[in-house]
C-alpha positions as CSV (number, residue, x, y, z in Angstrom):
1,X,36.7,-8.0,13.3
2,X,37.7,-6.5,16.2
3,X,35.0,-8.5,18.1
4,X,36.1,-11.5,17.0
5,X,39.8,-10.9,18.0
6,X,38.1,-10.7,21.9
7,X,36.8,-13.2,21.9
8,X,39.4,-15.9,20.4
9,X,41.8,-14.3,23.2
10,X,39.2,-14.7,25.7
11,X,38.8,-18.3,25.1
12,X,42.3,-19.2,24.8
13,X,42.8,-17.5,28.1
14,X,40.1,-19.6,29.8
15,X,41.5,-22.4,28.1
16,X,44.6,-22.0,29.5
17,X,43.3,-21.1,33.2
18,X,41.1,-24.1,33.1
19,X,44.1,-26.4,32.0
20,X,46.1,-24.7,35.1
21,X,43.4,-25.5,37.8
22,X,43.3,-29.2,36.3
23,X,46.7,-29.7,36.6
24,X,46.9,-28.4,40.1
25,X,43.8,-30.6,41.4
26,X,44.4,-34.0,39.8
27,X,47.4,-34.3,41.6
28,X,45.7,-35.5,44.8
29,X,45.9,-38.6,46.7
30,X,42.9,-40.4,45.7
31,X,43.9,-43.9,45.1
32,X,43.3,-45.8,41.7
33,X,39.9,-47.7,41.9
34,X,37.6,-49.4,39.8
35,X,33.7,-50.0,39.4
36,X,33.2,-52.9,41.5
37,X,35.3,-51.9,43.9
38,X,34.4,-51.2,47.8
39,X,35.9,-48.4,49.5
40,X,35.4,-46.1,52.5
41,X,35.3,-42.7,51.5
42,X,36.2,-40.0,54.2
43,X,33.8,-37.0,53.5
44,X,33.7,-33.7,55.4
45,X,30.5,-32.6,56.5
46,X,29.9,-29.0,58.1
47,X,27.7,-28.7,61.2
48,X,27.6,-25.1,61.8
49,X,31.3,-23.9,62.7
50,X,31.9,-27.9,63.1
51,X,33.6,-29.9,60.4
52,X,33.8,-33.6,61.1
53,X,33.9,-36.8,58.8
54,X,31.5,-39.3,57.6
55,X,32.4,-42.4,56.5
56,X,30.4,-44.1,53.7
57,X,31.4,-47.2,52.8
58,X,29.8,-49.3,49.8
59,X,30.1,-50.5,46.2
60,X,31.6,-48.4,43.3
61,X,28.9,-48.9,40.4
62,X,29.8,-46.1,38.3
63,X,32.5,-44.1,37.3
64,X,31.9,-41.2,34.9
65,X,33.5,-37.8,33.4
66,X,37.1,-37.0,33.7
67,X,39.6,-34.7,34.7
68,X,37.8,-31.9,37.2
69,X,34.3,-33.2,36.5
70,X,35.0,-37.0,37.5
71,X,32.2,-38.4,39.3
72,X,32.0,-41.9,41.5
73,X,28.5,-43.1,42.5
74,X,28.9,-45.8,45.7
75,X,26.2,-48.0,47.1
76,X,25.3,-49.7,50.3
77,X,22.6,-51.3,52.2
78,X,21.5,-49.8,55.4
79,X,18.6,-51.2,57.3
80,X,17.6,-53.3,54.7
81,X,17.3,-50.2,52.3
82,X,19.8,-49.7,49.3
83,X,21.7,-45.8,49.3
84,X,23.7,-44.8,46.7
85,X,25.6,-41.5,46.9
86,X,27.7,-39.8,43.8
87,X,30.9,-37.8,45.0
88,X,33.2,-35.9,43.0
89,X,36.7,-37.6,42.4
90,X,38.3,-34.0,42.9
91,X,36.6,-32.1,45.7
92,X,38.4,-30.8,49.3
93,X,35.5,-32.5,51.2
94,X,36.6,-35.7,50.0
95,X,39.0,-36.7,52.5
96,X,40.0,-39.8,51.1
97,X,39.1,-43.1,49.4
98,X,40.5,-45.9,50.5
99,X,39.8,-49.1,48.4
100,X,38.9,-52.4,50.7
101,X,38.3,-54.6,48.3
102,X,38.6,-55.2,44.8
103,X,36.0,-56.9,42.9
104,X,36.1,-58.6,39.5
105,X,33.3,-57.4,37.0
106,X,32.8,-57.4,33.2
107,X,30.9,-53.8,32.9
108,X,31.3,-50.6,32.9
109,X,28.1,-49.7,35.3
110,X,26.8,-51.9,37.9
111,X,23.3,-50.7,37.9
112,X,22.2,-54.3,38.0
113,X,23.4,-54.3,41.4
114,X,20.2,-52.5,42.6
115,X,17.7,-55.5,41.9
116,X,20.0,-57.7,43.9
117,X,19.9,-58.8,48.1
118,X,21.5,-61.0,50.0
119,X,24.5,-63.2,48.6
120,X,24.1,-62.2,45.3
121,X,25.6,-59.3,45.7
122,X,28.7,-60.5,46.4
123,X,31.7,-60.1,43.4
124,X,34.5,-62.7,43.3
125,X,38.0,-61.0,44.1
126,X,40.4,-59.5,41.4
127,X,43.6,-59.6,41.9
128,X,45.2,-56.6,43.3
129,X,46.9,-53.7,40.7
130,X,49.6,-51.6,41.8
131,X,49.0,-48.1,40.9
132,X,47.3,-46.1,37.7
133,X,50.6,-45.4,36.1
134,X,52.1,-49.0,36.3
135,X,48.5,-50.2,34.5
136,X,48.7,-47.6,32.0
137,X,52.4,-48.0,31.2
């Protein structure tokens, strides 16, 4: 009985710090973007005692997860050779997104996009959204 008792108020309590360290990250300035978006994102990269940031720009073909575990994957050509990277939504070396273009698709993962070169790659334009909160109001 006793055991039991310990370990219900255990779990509760990591609930509860786990809901706490959600509610403080979220709350960053990643703007709202879509698969089939492209964006720049603005990652830090440590060289020894140096910090500097990489820019990778490309295609958003996934999304996945939410809350603390949301994950992007992005892909781009370089040198004739397709590179696709996965960064987490919330991380501190994720500088910053920002979205370049918005593109109109009618799935949730673009994987098809790895079989295609040249101008088929290209995505017709959506229109552009506001924010999250306007869409989902």
């Amino acid at each position: 009985m006793k055991n039991r008792l310990i370990q219900i108020v255990e779990d509760t309590a990591k609930k509860h710090v786990n809901e706490l360290a959600e509610k403080s990250e979220v709350k960053r300035s990643i703007p709202y973007f879509e698969v089939g978006d492209s964006v720049d994102v603005h990652f830090r990269i440590l060289e020894g005692q140096k910090e500097r940031i990489q820019v990778f720009s490309g295609l958003v073909i996934s999304q996945r997860g939410n809350g603390m575990g949301e994950m992007f994957t992005v892909r781009r050509i370089v040198q004739g050779e397709g590179v696709e990277r996965t960064f987490p939504v919330v991380s501190p070396r994720v500088a910053k997104v920002e979205v370049k273009k918005t593109g109109k698709v009618r799935r949730a993962k673009l994987y098809y996009m790895r079989d295609r070169v040249g101008k088929s790659i290209r995505l017709k334009e959506r229109k552009p959204y506001a924010t999250k909160a306007a869409k989902t109001n």
